[in-house]
C-alpha positions in Angstrom: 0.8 -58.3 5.2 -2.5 -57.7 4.3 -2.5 -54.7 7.2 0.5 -53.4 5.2 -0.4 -53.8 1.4 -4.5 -51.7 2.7 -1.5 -49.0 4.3 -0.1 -48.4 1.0 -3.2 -48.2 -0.9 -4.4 -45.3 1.7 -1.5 -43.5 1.4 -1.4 -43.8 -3.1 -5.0 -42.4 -2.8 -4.2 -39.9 -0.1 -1.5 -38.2 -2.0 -3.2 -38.7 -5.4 -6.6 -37.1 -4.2 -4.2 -34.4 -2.8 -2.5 -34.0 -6.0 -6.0 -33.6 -7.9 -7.0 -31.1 -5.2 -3.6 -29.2 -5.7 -4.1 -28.7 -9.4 -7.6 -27.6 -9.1 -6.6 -24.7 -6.3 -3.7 -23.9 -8.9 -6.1 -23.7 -11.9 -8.6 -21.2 -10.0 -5.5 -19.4 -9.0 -4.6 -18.9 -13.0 -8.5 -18.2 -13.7 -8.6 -15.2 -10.4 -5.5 -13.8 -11.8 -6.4 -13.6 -15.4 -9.5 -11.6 -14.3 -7.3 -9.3 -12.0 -5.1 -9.0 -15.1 -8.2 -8.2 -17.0 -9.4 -5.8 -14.4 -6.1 -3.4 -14.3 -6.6 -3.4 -18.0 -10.1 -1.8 -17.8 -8.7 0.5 -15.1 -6.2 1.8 -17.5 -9.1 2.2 -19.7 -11.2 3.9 -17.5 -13.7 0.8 -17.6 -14.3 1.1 -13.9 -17.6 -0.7 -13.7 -16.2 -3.8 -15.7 -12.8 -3.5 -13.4 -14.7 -4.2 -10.4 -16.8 -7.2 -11.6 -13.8 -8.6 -12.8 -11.9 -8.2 -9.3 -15.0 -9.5 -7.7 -15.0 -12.9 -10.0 -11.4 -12.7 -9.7 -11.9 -12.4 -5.4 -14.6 -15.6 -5.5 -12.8 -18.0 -7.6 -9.5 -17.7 -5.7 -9.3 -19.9 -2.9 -7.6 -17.3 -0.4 -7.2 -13.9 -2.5 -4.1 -12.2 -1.4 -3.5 -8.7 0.9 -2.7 -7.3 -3.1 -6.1 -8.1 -4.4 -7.8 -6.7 -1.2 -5.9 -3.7 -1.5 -6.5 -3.2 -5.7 -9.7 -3.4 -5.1 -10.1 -1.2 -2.1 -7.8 1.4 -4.0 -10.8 1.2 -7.6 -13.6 1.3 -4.8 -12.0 4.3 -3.1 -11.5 5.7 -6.7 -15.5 4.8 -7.1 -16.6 6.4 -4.4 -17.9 3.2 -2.7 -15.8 4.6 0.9 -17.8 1.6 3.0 -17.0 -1.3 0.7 -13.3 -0.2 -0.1 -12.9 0.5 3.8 -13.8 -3.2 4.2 -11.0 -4.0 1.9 -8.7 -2.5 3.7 -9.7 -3.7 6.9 -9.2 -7.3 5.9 -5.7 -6.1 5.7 -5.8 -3.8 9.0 -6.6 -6.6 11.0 -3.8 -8.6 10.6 -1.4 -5.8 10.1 -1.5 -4.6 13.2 -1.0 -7.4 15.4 2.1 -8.3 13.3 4.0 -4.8 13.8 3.4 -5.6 17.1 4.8 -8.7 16.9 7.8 -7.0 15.0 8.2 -3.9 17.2 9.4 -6.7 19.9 12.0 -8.0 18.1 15.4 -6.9 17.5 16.5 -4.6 15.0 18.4 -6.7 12.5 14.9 -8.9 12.9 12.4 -7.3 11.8 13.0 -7.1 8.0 10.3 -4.4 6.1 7.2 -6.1 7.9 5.2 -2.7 7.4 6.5 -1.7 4.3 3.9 -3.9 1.8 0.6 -2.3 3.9 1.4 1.2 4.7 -0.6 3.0 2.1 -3.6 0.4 2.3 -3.5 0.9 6.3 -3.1 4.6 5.9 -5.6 5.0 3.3 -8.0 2.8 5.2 -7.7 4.9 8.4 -7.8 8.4 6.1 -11.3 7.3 4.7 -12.9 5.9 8.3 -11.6 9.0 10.1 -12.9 11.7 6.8 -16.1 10.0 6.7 -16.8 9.5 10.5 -16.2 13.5 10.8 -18.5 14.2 7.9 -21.2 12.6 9.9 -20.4 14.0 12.9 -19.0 11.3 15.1 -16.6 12.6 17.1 -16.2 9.3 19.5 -15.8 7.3 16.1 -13.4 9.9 14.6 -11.3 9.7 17.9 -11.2 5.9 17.9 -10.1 6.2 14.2 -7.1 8.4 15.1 -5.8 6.4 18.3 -5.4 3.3 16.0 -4.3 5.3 13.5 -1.7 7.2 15.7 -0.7 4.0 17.3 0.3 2.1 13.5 2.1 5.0 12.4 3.9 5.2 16.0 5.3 1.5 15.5 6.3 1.9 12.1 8.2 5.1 13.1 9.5 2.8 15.9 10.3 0.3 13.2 12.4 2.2 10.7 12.8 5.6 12.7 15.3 6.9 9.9 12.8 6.1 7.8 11.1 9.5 6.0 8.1 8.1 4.1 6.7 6.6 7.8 7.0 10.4 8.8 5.8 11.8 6.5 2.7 9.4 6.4 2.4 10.1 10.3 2.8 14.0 9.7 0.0 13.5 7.2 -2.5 12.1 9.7 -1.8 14.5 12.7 -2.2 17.1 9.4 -5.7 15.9 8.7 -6.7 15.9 12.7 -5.8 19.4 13.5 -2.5 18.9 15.5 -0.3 21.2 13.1 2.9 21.4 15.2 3.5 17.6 15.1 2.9 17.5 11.8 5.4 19.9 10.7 7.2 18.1 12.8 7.5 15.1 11.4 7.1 16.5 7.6 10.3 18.6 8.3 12.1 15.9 9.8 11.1 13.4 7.0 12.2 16.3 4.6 16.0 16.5 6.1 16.2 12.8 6.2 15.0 12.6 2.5 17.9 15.3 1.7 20.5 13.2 3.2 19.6 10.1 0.6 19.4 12.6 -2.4 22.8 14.4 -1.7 24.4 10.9 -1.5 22.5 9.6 -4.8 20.5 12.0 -7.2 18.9 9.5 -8.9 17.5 7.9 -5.7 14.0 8.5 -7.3 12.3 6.8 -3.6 13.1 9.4 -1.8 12.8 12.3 -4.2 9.1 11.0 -4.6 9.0 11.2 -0.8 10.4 14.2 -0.6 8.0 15.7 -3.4 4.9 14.0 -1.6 6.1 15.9 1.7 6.3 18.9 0.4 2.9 18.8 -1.5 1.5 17.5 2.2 3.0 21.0 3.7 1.7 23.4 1.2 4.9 23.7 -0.6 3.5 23.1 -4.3 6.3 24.7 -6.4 9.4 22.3 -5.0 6.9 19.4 -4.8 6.5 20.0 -8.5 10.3 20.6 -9.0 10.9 17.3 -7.2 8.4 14.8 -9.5 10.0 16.8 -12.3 13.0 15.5 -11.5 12.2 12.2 -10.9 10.5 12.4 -14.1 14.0 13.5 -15.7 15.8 10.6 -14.6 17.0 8.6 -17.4 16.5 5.0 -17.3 19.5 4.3 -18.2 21.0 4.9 -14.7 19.3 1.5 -13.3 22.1 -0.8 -12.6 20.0 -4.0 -13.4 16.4 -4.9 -14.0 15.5 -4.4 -10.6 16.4 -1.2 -10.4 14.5 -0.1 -14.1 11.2 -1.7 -12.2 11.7 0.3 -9.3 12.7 3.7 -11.3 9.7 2.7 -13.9 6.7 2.7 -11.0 8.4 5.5 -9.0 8.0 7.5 -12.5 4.7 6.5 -13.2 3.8 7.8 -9.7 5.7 10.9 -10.1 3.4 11.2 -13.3 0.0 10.8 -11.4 1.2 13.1 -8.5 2.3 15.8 -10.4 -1.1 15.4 -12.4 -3.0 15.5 -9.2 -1.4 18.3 -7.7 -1.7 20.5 -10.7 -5.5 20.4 -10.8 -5.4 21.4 -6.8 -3.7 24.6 -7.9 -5.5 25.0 -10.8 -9.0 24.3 -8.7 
């Protein structure tokens, strides 16, 4: 009895302790998101200096920060200029990445979900900035090793989603930036005609007129990228069939905005 009633007691402080430790990891999850909250705000303001302290806060309160704050961050450093720390970032993410597309790549099609949708631009920008910066310093055995692991993501998410335009395009980028011009075009012209295909069925598919845009911007063709974010730009909201839809047309816009911005100080340069 005795045995029993010493039984319970463990098992009411167990799960009380636990419940004490529970609302103190949910309370410094509230506290690291108010400060990346904070810090997106001083990015809108151009407050870059304050934006990363805040993420940094934000990063050592939270008991396991998430791929997304990794990847916010690594995108301000990038913006900063700070290439080694953001790379860092995004390694956090690479490492993991990669063993799970292939993990993914051996399972069946109906599967494997979008398992490498949520890190391609972190994983491509990660690999962009290692392989730009191992080149500017003259490492060619680095830069090499950069672009086999690079090749070698971008080869299982085309074996992933091979109808899928934005891996190609992302892949076409990276043979782009190491010299090997007819793949490239390959796979830009290929992600071009698939991109085609999505717009003649819907014209308001603003994904893939994004993609398309970004494609042809990656292939020199400047005047129907600009076209393309126009159009995206054009789309009235009205067309989203439900909330989700508004949120997706809403940050496909706002990146229609920032591209077309980009790309017009390129031809202006």
């Amino acid at each position: 009895m005795n045995f029993f009633i010493i039984l319970v007691i463990l098992i009411v402080a167990i799960l009380v302790t636990r419940g004490i430790l529970n609302k103190k990891k949910e309370k410094k999850i509230e506290e690291a998101r108010a400060y990346f909250g904070s810090a997106k705000k001083h990015i809108e303001a151009n407050n870059l200096e304050q934006a990363l302290k805040d993420y940094n806060t934000g990063m050592e309160i939270s008991p396991k920060p998430s791929h997304y704050s990794y990847r916010d961050r690594a995108d301000l450093l990038s913006r900063m200029g700070k290439y080694e720390e953001a790379i860092a970032d995004y390694s956090e993410i690479i490492k993991v990445r990669l063993k799970d597309l292939k993990f993914a790549v051996k399972l069946p099609p109906d599967q494997r979900g979008s398992m490498s949708l949520e890190y391609r631009s972190a994983v491509a920008e990660a690999y962009g900035l290692r392989g730009d910066m191992h080149s500017a310093m003259g490492n060619t055995s680095l830069a090499q090793d950069d672009y086999n692991e690079a090749i070698e993501y971008y080869n299982m998410q085309v074996q992933l989603a091979p109808k899928s335009p934005h891996y190609l395009s992302d892949r076409g980028e990276m043979f782009l930036k190491w010299g090997d011009t007819a793949r490239a075009m390959a796979d830009l012209d290929k992600a071009i005609s698939l991109c085609d295909k999505h717009v003649a069925s819907d014209p308001t598919d603003a994904f893939y007129i994004n993609c398309r845009a970004k494609t042809y911007a990656r292939k020199g063709n400047f005047d129907l990228a600009i076209e393309d974010y126009q159009k995206v730009l054009a789309i009235d909201i009205k067309t989203a069939e439900d909330e989700f839809d508004r949120d997706i047309l809403l940050d496909e816009q706002a990146e229609a905005r920032k591209e077309l911005d980009d790309l017009k100080k390129r031809i202006n340069q």
